[in-house]
N, C-alpha and C positions, 0 to 999 in steps of 0.2 A: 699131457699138457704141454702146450708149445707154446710158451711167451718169452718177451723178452724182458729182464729187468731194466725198468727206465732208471734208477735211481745209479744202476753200478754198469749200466749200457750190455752186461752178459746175456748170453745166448743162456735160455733156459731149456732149451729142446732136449725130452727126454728120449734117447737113443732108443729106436725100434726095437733093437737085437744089440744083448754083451756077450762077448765071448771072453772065456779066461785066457790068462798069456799060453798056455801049451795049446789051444783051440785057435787064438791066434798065430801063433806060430807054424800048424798047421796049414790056416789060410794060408798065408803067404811063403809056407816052404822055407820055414828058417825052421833053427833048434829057440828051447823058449832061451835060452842062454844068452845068444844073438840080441833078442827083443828087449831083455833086462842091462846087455849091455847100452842098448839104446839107448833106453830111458834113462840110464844113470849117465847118459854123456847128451839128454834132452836133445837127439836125433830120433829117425824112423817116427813109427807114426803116432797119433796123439793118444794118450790113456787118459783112464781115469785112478785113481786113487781112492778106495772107499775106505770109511773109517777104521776098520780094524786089518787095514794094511793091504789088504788084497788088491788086484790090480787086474783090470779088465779094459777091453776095446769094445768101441762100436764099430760092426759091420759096415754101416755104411764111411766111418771113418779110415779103417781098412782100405775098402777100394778107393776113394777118393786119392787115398796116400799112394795106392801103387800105380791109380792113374796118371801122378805127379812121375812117377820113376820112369814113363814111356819114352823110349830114346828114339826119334825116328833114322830115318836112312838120309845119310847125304845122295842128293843127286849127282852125277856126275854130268 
């Protein structure tokens, strides 16, 4: 289901694909330790929080986040 709430303006989009934080951590080549530091200093990339604590990413959140990290080349 893909709507948005008119009433609180949120993105309702239910992510295609979640991965757990050690699956994500994978992706992107960090320890999950890294990833939980992030989010306790609300850096790296965006989570979700479900109710009984656990914590997961969407894949396409993921890459968006690391396409945000692309550093190009100075020319010279």
């Amino acid at each position: 289901m893909n709507k948005n709430n008119e009433t609180t303006g949120l993105d309702l989009t239910v992510p295609a694909r979640l991965l757990t934080r050690s699956e994500a951590a994978q992706y992107l080549r960090r320890s999950t330790g890294t990833l939980a530091n992030w989010a306790a200093k609300r850096k790296g990339p965006v989570y979700y929080r479900q109710e009984d604590g656990a914590v997961v990413y969407a894949v396409e959140d993921l890459a968006e986040w690391l396409a945000l990290q692309r550093v190009l080349p100075v020319v010279a």
